[in-house]
N, CA, C and O of each residue as an XYZ file, in Angstrom:
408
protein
N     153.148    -52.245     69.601
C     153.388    -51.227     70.604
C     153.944    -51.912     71.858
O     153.203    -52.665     72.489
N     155.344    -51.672     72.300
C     155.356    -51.905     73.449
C     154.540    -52.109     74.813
O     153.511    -51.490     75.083
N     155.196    -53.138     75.696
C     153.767    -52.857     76.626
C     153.889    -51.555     77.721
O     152.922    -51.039     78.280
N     155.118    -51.204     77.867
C     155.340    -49.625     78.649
C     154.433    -48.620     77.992
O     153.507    -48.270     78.723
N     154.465    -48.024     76.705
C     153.618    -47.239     76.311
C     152.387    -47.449     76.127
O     151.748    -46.475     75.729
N     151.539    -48.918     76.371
C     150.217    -48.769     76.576
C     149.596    -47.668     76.688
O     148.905    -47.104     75.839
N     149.949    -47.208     78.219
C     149.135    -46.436     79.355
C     148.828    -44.869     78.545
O     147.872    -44.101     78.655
N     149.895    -44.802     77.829
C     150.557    -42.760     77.475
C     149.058    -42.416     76.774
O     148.360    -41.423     76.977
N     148.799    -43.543     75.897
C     147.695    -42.844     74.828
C     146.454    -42.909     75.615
O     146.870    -42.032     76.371
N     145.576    -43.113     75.984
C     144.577    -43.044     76.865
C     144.881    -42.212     78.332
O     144.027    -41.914     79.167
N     145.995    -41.994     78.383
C     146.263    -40.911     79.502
C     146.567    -39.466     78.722
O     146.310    -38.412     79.303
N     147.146    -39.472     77.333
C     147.050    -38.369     76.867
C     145.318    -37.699     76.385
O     144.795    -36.589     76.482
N     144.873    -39.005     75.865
C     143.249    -38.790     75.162
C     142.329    -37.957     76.884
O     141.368    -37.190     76.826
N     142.896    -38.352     77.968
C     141.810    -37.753     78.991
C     142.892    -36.554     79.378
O     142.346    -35.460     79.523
N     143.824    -36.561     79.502
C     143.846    -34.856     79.472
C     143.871    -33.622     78.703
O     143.720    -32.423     78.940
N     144.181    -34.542     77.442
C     142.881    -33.766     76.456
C     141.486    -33.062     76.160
O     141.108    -32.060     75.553
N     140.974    -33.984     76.820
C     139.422    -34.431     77.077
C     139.574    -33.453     77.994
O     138.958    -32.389     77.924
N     140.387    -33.736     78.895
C     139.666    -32.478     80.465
C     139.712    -31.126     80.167
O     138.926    -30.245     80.516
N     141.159    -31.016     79.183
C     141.281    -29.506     78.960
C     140.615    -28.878     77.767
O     141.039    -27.760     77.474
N     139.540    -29.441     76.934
C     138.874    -29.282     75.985
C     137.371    -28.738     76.625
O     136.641    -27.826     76.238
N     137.208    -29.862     77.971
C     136.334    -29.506     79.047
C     135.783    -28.010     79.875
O     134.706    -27.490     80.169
N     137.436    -27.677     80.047
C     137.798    -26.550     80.716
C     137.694    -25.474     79.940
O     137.332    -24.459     80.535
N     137.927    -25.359     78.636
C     137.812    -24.342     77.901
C     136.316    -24.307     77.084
O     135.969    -23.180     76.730
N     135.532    -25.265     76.801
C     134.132    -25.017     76.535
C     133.537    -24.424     77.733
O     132.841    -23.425     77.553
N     133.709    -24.920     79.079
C     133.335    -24.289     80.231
C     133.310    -22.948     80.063
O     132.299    -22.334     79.721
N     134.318    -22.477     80.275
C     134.822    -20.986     80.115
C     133.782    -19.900     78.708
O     133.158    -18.839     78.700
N     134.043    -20.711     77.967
C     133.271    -19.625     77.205
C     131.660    -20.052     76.827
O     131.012    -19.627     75.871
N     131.280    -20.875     77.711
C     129.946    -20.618     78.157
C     129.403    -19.988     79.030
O     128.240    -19.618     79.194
N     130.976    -19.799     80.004
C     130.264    -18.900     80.948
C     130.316    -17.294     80.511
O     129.731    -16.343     81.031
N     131.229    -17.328     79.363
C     131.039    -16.014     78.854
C     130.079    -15.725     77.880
O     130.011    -14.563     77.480
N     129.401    -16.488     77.473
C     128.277    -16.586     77.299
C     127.596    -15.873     77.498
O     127.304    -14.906     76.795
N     127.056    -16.262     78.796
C     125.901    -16.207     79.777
C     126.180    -15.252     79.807
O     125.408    -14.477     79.243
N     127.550    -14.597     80.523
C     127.749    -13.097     80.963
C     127.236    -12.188     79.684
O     126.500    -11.207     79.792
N     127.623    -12.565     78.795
C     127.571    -11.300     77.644
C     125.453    -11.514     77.541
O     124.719    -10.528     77.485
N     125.133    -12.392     77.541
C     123.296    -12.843     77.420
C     122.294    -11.633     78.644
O     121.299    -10.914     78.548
N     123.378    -12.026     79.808
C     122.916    -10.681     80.481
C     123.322     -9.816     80.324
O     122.441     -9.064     79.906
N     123.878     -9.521     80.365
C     124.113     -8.012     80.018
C     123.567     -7.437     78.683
O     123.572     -6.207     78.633
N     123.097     -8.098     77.586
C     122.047     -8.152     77.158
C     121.306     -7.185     76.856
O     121.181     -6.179     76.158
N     120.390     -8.505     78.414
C     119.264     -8.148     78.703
C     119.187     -7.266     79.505
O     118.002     -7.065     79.774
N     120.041     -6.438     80.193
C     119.857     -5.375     81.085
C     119.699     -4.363     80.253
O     118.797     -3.525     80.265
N     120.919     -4.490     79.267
C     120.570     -3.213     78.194
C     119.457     -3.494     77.877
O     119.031     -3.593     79.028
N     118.586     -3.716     77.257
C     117.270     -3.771     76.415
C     116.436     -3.239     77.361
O     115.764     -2.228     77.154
N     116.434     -4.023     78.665
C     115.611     -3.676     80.036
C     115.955     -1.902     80.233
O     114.849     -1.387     80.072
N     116.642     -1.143     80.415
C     117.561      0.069     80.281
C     116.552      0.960     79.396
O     115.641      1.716     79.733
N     117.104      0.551     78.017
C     116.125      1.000     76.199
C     114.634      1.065     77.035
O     113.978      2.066     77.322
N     114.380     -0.180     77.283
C     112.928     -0.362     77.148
C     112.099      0.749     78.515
O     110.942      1.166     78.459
N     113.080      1.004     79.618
C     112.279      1.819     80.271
C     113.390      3.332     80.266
O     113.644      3.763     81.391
N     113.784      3.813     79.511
C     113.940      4.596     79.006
C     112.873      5.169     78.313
O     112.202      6.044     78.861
N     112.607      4.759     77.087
C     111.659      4.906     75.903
C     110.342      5.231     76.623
O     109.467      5.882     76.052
N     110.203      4.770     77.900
C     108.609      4.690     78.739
C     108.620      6.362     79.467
O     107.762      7.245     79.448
N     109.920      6.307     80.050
C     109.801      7.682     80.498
C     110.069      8.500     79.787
O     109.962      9.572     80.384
N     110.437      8.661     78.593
C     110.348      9.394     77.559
C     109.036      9.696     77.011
O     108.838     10.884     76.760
N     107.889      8.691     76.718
C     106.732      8.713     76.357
C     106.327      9.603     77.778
O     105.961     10.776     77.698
N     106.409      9.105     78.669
C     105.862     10.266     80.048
C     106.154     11.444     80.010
O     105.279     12.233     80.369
N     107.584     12.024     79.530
C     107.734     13.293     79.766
C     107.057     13.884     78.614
O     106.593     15.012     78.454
N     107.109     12.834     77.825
C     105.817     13.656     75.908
C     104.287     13.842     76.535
O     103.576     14.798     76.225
N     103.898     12.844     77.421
C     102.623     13.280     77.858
C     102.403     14.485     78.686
O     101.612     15.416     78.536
N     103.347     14.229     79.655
C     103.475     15.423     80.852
C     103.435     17.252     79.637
O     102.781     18.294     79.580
N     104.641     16.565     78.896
C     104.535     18.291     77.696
C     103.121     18.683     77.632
O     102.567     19.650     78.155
N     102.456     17.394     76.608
C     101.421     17.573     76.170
C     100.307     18.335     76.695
O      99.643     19.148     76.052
N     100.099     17.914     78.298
C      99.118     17.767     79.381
C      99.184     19.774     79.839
O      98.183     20.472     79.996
N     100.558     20.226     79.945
C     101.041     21.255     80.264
C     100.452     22.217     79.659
O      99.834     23.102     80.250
N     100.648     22.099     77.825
C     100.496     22.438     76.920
C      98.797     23.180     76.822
O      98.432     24.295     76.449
N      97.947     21.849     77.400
C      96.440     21.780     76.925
C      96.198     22.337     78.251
O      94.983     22.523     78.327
N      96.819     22.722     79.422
C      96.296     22.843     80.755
C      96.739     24.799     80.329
O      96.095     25.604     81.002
N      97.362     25.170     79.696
C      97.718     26.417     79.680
C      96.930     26.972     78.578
O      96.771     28.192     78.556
N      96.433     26.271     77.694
C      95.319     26.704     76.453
C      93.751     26.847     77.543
O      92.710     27.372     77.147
N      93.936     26.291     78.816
C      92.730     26.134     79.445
C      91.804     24.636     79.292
O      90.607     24.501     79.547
N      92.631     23.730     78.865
C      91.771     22.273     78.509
C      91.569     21.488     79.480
O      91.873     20.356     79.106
N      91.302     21.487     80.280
C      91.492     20.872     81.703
C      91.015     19.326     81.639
O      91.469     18.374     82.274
N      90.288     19.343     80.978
C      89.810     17.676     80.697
C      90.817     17.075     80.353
O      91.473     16.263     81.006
N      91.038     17.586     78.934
C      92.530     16.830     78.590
C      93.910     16.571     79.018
O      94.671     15.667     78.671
N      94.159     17.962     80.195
C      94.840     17.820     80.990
C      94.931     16.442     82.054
O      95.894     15.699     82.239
N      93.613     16.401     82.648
C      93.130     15.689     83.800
C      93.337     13.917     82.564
O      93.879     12.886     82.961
N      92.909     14.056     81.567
C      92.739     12.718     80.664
C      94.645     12.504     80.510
O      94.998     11.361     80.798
N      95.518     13.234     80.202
C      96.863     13.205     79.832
C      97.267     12.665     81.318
O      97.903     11.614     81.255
N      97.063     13.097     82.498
C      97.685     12.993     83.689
C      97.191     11.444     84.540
O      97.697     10.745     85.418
N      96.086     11.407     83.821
C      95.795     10.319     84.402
C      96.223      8.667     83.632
O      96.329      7.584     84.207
N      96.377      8.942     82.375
C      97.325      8.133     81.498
C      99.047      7.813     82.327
O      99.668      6.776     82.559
N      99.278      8.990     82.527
C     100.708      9.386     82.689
C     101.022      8.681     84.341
O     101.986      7.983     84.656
N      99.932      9.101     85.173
C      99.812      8.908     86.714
C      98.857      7.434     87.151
O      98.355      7.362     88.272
N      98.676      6.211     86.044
C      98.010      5.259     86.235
C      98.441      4.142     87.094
O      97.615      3.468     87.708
N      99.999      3.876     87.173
C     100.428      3.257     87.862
C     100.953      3.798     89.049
O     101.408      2.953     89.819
N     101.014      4.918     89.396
C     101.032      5.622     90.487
C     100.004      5.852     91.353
O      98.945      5.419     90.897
N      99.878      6.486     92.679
C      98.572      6.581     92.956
C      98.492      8.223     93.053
O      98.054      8.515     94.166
N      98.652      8.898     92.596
C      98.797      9.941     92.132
C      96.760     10.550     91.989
O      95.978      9.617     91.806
N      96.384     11.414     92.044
C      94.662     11.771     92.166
C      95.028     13.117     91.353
O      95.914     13.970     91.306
N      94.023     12.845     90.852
C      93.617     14.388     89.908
C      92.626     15.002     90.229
O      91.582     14.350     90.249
N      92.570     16.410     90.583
C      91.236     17.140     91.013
C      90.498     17.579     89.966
O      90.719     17.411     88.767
N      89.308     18.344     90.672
C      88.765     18.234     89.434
C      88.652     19.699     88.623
O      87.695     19.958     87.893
N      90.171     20.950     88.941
C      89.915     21.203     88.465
C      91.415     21.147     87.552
O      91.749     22.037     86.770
N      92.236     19.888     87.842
C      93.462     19.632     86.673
C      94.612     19.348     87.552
O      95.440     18.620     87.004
N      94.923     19.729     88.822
C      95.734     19.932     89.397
C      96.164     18.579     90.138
O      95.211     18.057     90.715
N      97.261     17.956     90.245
C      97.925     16.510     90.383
C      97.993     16.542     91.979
O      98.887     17.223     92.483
N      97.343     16.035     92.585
C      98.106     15.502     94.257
C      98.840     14.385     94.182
O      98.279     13.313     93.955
N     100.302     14.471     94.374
C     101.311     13.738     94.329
C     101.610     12.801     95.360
O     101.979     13.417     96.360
N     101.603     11.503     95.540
C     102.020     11.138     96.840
C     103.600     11.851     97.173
O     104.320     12.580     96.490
N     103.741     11.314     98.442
C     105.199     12.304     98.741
C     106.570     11.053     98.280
O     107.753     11.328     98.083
N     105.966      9.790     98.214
C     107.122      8.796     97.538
C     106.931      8.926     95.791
O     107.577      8.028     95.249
N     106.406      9.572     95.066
C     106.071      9.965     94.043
C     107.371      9.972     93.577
O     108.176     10.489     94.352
N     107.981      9.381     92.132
C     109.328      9.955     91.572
C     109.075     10.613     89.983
O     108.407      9.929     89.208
N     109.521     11.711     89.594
C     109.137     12.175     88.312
C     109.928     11.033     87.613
O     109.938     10.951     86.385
């Protein structure tokens, strides 16, 4: 090999190298992007499905409060209203805080 072309092959091998660099980069970061987004969906599903189970209780609670069940009412609402601070009287009827969201 000449001694002029030394340099070419080890200058071609690293900009190779860099642009092999640049493009694993890239679709790791798309990656990531697609990993979240994901997880937002699932996060989405997953409290979806929760207020769905709430509005099945809330039915339920309605249901047994109009047959006259008031216990079960007061037992459904307080399931439904546990992480809220939401109070049940005693004779079924919900006091809502006013930051309350259905």
């Amino acid at each position: 090999m000449p001694r002029r072309l030394t340099w070419i092959t080890p200058t071609i091998l690293v900009i190779v190298i860099f642009f092999l660099g640049i493009a694993l980069n890239k679709s790791e970061r798309e990656n990531r992007k697609l990993e979240e987004e994901n997880q937002v969906l699932t996060k989405n599903t997953e409290e979806q499905k929760r207020a769905f189970e709430i509005r099945i209780l809330e039915a339920e609670a309605r249901e047994a409060k109009a047959k006259g069940l008031t216990e079960a009412y007061r037992s459904f609402m307080i399931e439904v209203l546990g992480n809220h601070k939401g109070k049940v009287t005693k004779k079924g009827y919900i006091n809502k805080p006013r930051n309350w969201v259905k």
